[in-house]
N, C-alpha and C positions, 0 to 999 in steps of 0.2 A: 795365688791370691795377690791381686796388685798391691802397691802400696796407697792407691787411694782408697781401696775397700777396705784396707785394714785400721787406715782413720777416721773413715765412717762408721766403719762396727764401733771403733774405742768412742768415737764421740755419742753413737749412741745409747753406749754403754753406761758411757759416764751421765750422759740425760738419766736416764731408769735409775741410776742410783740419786741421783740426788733430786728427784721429780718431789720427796717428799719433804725437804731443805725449803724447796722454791715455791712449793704450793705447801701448806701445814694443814690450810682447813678441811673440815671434816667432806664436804662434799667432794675439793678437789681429790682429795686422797682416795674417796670411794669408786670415783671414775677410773683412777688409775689402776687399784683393782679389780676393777671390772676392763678392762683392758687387758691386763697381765692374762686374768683369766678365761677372756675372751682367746688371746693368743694361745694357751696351753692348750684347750680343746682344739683350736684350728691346726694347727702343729703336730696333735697327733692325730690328726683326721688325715693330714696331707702327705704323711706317710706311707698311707694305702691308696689313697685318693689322688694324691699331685705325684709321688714317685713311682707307686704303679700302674696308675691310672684304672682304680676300681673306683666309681663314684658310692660309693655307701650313703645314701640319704637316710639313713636311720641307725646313725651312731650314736643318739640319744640313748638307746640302752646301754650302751653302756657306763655313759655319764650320768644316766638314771640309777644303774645298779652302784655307782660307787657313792651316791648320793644317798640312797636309802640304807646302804647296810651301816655307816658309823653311828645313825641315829638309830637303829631299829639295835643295834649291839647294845648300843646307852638303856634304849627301854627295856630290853629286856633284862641284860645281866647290870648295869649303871655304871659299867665300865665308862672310862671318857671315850668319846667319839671318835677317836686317835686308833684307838683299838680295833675300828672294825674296816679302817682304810685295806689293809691285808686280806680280811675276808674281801672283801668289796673288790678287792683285784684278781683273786681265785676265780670269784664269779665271773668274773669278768671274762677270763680267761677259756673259762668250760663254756662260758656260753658264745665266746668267740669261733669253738673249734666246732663244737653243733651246728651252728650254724652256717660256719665257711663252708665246712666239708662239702653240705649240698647248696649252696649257691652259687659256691666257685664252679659248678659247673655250668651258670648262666654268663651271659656277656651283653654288657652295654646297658642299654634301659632297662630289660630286663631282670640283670643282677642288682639296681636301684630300685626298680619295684618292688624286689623282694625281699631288699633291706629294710623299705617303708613299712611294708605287712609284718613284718617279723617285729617291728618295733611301736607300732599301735596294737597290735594284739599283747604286746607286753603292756603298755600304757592301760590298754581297757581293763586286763585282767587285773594291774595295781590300784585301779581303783575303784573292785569290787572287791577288794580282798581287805577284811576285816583286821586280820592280822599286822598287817603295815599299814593299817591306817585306813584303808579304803579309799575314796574323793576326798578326805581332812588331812593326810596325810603323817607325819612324825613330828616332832618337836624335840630339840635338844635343853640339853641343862639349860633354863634361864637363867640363873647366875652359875659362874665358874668356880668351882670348887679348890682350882689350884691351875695352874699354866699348863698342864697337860690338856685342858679340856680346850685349850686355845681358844679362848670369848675372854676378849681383850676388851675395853671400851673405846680405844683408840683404833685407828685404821691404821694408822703405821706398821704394827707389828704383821697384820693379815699383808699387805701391799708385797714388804721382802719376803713371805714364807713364799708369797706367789711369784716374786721376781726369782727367786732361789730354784723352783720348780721349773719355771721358762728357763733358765740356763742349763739345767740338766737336761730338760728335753731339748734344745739346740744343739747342745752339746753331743747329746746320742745319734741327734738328724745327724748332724756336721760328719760324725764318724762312718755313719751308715751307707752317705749318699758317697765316701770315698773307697769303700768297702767292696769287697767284689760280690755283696748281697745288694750291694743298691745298682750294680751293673745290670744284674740279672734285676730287678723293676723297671728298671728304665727298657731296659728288654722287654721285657711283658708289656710295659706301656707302648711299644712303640709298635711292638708286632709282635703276637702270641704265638703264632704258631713259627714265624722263623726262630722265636726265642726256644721253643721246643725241638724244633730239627737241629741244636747247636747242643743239644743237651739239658735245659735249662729243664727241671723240674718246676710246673709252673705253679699247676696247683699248690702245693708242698712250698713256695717261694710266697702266692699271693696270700698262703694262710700263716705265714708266719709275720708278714707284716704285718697280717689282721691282729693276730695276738698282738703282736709290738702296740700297736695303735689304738687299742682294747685299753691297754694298761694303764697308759697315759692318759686315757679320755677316761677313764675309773678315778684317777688321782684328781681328774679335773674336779669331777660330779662329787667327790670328798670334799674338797678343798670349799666348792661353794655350797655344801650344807654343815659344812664345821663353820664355816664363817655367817653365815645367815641363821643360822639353827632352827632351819624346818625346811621340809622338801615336802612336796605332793605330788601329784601325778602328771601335771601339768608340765610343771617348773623341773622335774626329775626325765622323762620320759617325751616330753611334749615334742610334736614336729618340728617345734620354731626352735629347736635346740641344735636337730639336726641341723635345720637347713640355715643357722647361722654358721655352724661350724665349715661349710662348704662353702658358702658366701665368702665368709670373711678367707677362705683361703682361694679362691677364685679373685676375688677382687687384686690382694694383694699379689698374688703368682703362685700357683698351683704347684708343687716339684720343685718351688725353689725355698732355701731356706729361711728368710727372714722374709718372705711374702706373706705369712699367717699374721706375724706381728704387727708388720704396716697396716694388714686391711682390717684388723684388729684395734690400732689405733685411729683408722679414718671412719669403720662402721659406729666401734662404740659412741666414737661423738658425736655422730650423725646423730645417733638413737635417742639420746644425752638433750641435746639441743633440742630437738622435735618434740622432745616431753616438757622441757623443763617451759618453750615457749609457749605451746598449747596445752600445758597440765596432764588432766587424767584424761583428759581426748586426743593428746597427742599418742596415745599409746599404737593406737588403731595404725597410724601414718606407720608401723613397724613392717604392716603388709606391702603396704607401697611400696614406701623405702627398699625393700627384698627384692620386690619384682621390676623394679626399674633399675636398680643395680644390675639383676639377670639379666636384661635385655641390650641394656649401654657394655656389659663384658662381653656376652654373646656377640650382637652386633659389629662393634669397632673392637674390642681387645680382646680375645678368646685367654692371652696369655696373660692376661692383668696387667699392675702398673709393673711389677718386675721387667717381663718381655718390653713394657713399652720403654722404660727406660732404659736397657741394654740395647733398646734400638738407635735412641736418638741421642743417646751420651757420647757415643762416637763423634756424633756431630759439632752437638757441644762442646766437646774438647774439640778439635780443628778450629772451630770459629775462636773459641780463645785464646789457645796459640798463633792463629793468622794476625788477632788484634794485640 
């Protein structure tokens, strides 16, 4: 790692810690949560998706399951919401390895289609089911009973539990992608079957990232129903969950490490801005905003703005050493 990547990281480090020093007010602080946790889902989506290159368009379950079990723990035993983030990653887990086992044996559109069906038939089925709620979905404590139930009235506190989460999952990429497990993905991603005549157990490799990437997108689906305190089926399960988590890590650079983050900060404020200018009609512009994003990556950057700026920095450093 150069020394100029390493005062980019600390300088953007040092931004995230004090974003809420320099913004105080209530809405800026909630954009930046919703950033942070924007990035936590992309992050571990790009796990299985950027470093192995499995597109999963239907990770929403499992940010759906980690979302409905802390408040359905609260309804039912009134335990704080804190308590069923561990169920909610169990889940997460068993229904990781169900499902991998047989779509790992699909490849390319296919194994994306089959991530989409497997996670609207979860959606449909949560919101005919009585018991979590149905279409109305859960609701948490209204008022907080004590700091464990973490319902702050301030954003501050929510913002670093989330900035806390993004460094551990950075932290786990960072170690993984140097790992001789993140060889073997980038192997699968690059070619399965020569990564199979070297030895590489691929199945067994691209289901353990899934776990990996389950876990983390459970902690996300927590984190934003301990903080909002209500999920439904929509907002839990819903496609536009998936196909953010993809986005925002396509845009920023798929495989690479602090590409979830960036496309994380350049999506949410797109989203942010479209609303706030056009109100409750701006929401609609969410479809667009998606699809033209898909097509400007597709098109001109397949690798997002990562790849484009390991292109043309070379450049840029020459031209300012020539001047």
């Amino acid at each position: 790692m150069s020394r100029n990547v390493k005062l980019g990281i600390l300088g953007l480090a040092a931004i995230l810690l004090l974003y809420p020093l320099l913004f105080s007010g209530a809405f800026a602080l909630n954009v930046g949560s919703a950033v942070l946790l924007a990035a936590i889902s992309a992050s571990a989506w790009n796990i299985v998706g950027g470093y192995a290159g499995q597109i999963s368009v239907g990770h929403g379950m499992f940010f759906g399951v980690g979302a409905y079990l802390p408040l359905l723990i609260y309804q039912i035993t009134g335990l704080p919401p804190l308590a069923g983030v561990p169920v909610g990653i169990a889940l997460s887990i068993i229904l990781a390895i169900i499902i991998g086992l047989p779509a790992f044996r699909l490849r390319g559109h296919y194994f994306s289609m089959a991530t989409i069906a497997v996670a609207e038939l979860i959606r449909i089925f949560t919101g005919t089911w009585e018991y979590v709620g149905a279409a109305i979905g859960l609701q948490g404590p209204a008022v907080g009973r004590g700091w464990w139930d973490l319902t702050f009235r301030d954003e501050t506190p929510y913002y670093y539990i989330f900035l806390g989460v993004l460094a551990v999952v950075l932290y786990v990429t960072y170690e993984l992608q140097r790992s001789r497990f993140g060889s073997y993905l980038r192997a699968i991603k690059s070619d399965e079957r020569a990564a199979s005549s070297l030895g590489v157990s691929v199945r067994m490799t691209k289901l353990k990232a899934l776990v990996l990437s389950a876990i983390f997108t459970s902690i996300a689906g927590s984190l934003y129903s301990i903080k909002t305190g209500f999920v439904d089926p929509e907002s839990g399960f819903g496609i536009l969950v998936s196909v953010q988590m993809v986005i925002i890590a396509a845009l920023g650079g798929a495989g690479s490490l602090f590409g979830p983050l960036v496309g994380a900060i350049i999506l949410v404020s797109l989203q942010t801005a479209t609303n706030t200018w056009f109100g409750g009609g701006g929401s609609g512009l969410t479809y667009i905003l998606y699809g033209g994003i898909i097509v400007l990556i597709a098109r001109y950057e397949p690798g997002g703005l990562y790849e484009y700026w390991q292109r043309i920095s070379p450049r840029l450093w020459r031209s300012r050493r020539a001047a």
